[in-house]
N, C-alpha and C positions, 0 to 999 in steps of 0.2 A: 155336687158333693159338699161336705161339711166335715174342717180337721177334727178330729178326734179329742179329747185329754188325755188318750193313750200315750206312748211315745217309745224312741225309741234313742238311746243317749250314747256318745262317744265318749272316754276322756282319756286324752293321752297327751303325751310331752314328744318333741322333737330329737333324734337322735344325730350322735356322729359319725355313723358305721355306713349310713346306706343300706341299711336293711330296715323293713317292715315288718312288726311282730305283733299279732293282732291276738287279742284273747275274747272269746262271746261266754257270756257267761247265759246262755238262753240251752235250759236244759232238754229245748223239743231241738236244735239245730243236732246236722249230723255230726258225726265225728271224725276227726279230733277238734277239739274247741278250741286248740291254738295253732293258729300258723305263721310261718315268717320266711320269707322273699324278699329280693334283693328289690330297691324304688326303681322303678324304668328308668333308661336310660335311653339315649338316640341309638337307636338298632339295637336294643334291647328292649323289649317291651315284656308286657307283662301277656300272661295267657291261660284262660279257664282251666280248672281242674277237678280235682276234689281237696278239702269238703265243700259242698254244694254252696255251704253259708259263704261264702269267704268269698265267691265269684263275681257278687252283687258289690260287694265290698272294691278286691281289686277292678271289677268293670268302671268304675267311679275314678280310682286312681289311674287309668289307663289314660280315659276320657278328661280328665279335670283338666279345665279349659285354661287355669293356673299355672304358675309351675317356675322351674322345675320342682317336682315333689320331692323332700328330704328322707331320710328314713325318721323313723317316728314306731316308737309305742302307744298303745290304742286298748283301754277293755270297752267292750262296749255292752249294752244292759240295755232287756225292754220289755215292756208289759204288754205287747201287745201280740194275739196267742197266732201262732204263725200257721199259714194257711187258712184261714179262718176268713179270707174275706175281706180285711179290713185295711189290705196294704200294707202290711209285716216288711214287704221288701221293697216297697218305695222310701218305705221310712228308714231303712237301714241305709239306703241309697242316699237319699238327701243329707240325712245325719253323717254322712260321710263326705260328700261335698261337704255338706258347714263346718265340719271338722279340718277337712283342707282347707278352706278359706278361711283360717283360722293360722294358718303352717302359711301362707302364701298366696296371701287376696289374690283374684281373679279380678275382674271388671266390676262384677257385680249385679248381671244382666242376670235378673230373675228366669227370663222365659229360657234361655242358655244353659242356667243350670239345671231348668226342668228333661230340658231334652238331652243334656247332655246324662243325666239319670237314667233316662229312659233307653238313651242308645246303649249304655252299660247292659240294663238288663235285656236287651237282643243281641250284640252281642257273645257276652258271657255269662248271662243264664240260659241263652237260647230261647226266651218266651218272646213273642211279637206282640208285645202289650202296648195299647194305645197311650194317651198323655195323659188321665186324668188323675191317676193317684201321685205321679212325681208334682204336678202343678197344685193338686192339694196341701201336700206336703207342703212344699214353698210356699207357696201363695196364701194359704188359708187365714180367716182374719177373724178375731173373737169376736161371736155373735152376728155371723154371718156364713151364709149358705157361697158357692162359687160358681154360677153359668160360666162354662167353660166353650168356647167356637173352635172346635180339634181340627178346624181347617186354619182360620185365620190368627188361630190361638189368643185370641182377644178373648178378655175372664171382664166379666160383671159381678161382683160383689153385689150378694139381695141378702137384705136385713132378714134374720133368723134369731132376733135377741127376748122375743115374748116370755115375759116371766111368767105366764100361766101352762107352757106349752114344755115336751121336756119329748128329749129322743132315745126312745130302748132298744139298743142292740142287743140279741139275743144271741148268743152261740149252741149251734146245735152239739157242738163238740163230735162232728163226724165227719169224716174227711174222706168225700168216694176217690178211688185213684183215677180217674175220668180226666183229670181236670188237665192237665198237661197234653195230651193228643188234642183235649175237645175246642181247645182255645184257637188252634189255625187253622182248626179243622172250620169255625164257624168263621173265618175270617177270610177263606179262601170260596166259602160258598157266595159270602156277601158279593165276594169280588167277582165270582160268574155271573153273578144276577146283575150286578153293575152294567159289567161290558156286555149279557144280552141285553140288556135297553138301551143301551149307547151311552149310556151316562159313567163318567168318571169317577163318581162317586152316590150312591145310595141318598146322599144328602139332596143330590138335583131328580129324583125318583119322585112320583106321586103312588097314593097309592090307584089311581087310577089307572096310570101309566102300567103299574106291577101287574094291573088283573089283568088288562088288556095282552097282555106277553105269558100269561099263564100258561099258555099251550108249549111254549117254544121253551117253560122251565120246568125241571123234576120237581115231584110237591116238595120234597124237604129245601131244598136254594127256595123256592116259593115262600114258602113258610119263613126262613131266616130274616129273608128281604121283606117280607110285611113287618114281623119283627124292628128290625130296625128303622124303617120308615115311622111308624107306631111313633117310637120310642123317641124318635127325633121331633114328632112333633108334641109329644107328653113333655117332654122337655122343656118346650119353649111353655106350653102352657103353664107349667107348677111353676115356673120362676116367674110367672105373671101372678099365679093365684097366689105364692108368699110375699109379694111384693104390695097385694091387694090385701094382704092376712086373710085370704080365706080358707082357711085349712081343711074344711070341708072338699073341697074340689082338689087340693091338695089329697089329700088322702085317698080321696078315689082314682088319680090319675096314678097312684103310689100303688093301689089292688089292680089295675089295668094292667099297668106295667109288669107286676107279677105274672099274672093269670100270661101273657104273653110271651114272657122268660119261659116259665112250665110248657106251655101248649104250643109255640111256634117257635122258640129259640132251642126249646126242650134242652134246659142247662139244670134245673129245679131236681130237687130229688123229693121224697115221700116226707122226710124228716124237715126240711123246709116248709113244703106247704102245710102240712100240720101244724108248723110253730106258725106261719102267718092264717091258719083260720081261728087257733083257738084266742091270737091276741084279736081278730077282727068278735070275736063274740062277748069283748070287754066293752063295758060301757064305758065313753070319754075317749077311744082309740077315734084316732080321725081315721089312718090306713097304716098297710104293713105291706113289703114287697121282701123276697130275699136281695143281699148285697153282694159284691165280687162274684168272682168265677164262677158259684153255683156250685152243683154235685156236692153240696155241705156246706160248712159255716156258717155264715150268722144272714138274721134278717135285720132290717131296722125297722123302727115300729114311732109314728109321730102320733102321742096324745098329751091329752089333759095331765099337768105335773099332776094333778091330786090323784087320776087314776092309774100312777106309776105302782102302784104296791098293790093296788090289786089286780092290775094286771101282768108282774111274775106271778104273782101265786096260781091266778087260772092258767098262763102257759104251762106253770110247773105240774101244774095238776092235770093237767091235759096233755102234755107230752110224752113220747114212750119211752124220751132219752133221759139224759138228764141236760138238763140247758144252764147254761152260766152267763149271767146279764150283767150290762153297762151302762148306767144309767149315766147320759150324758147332754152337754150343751155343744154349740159349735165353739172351737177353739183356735187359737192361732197355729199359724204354722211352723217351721223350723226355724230356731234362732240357738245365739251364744246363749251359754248359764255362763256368770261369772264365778268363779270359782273361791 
């Protein structure tokens, strides 16, 4: 992955009541936009609720590996459109550790705060989401892409700074309700196909191994697990092909990768692969894949900065939606603004 210039901001002051009073001024979150609960205490702890927004938030203060946490007022503002893909709620999640670390430094263990992010959003969002949007989040470093090892959590930073080269996130601006059931749902098949091969994890799988077990698997767990094995090794390739600048091979392991989301992870919807065929019929597009969850939101698309503008216009013109674009470079991760 690659941070965004999107972002997502905290600003608040320290209080002397013991109570937390949070305002989002993000007019997709649900309602009500303000809440306020007493800071945890030993055998008082804090506990999911509604509104939905605010869970990512306390899950963060639960977990903060700091402490103790004070009461404190908090607005917090973001441009980045929520559900959509792009880690809306990892960014809320770190921006709320930096915000603590801020009230009552922690250690300061990057990989710490990434997982402690993560365990917030399982949980008290209840999603079983893997590590790589909280370690983007944190970790992310300008002009640079993040191989991430979600076993040994070891991150390779690979140069992503080509001034000729520019990344377009596309939003489809449509959001199938899919996306909540379908995330454990693919994450619980991986793990059947794991333990029928004996293997602990997908990651020690060939796919040789996979065909060979075919009989002993239903086509769809079949299907997931080529999927993922796929993907693990596209992985290691394109951070070899950006490291070599060849964006050529890049780009193609980025339409593989797609075409495999669609057809064997089947996470893709109709409005997705439409915005990645009509960016692939731009000339200067190296490749396009959609990004996050799937069932909607955005694609990203690596080409030629010169053929950035004419390639919204042909998505525009070729889509049935309307799409809303980001024209971006990689960025750093979460830090202080000084005020």
């Amino acid at each position: 992955p690659q941070a965004l210039q999107l972002g997502t901001v905290l600003v608040g002051s320290p209080t002397q009541d013991g109570t937390i009073s949070i305002v989002t001024t993000s007019a997709e979150a649900d309602e009500p936009h303000r809440v306020q609960f007493p800071a945890p205490r030993p055998g008082a702890s804090l506990s999911p609720g509604l509104p939905r927004w605010a869970n990512y938030v306390k899950g963060v203060i639960q977990h903060y590996r700091g402490g103790p946490v004070p009461g404190f007022s908090a607005v917090m503002a973001s441009d980045i459109p929520l559900g959509g893909g792009l880690s809306s709620s990892a960014a809320l999640e770190v921006a709320t550790y930096t915000f603590l670390q801020q009230l009552c430094p922690d250690d300061g263990d990057l990989v710490a705060k990434a997982l402690a992010c993560q365990k917030a959003e399982h949980v008290f969002a209840g999603m079983p989401c893997g590590i790589m949007d909280q370690f983007i989040s944190v970790m992310g470093k300008e002009g640079h892409a993040l191989l991430i090892d979600c076993r040994s959590l070891e991150t390779v930073l690979v140069p992503l700074s080509d001034a000729s080269l520019a990344v377009l996130i596309t939003n489809s601006n449509v959001r199938h309700t899919l996306t909540g059931s379908e995330y454990p749902a693919r994450r619980r098949q991986c793990e059947e196909a794991a333990a029928a091969l004996g293997k602990a994890s997908l990651r020690d799988a060939t796919l040789a191994e996979l065909e060979e077990a075919r009989s002993r698997l239903e086509d769809e767990v079949f299907q997931r697990a080529r999927h993922v094995i796929g993907e693990i090794a596209r992985t290691a390739q394109a951070a070899q092909a950006l490291q070599h600048r060849d964006y050529r091979t890049f780009g193609r392991l980025m339409v593989e990768s797609h075409n495999s989301l669609r057809d064997d992870y089947e996470v893709s919807c109709p409005e997705l692969d439409e915005l990645v065929a009509a960016a692939l019929e731009v000339d200067g597009v190296y490749g396009s894949r959609m990004t996050g969850g799937g069932f909607g939101g955005c694609t990203v698309t690596l080409l030629e900065a010169g053929a950035a503008e004419r390639a919204q216009q042909h998505i525009q013109e070729k889509y049935s939606g309307t799409a809303t674009f980001y024209l971006t470079k990689p960025s750093g991760g979460a830090k202080a603004l000084p005020l």
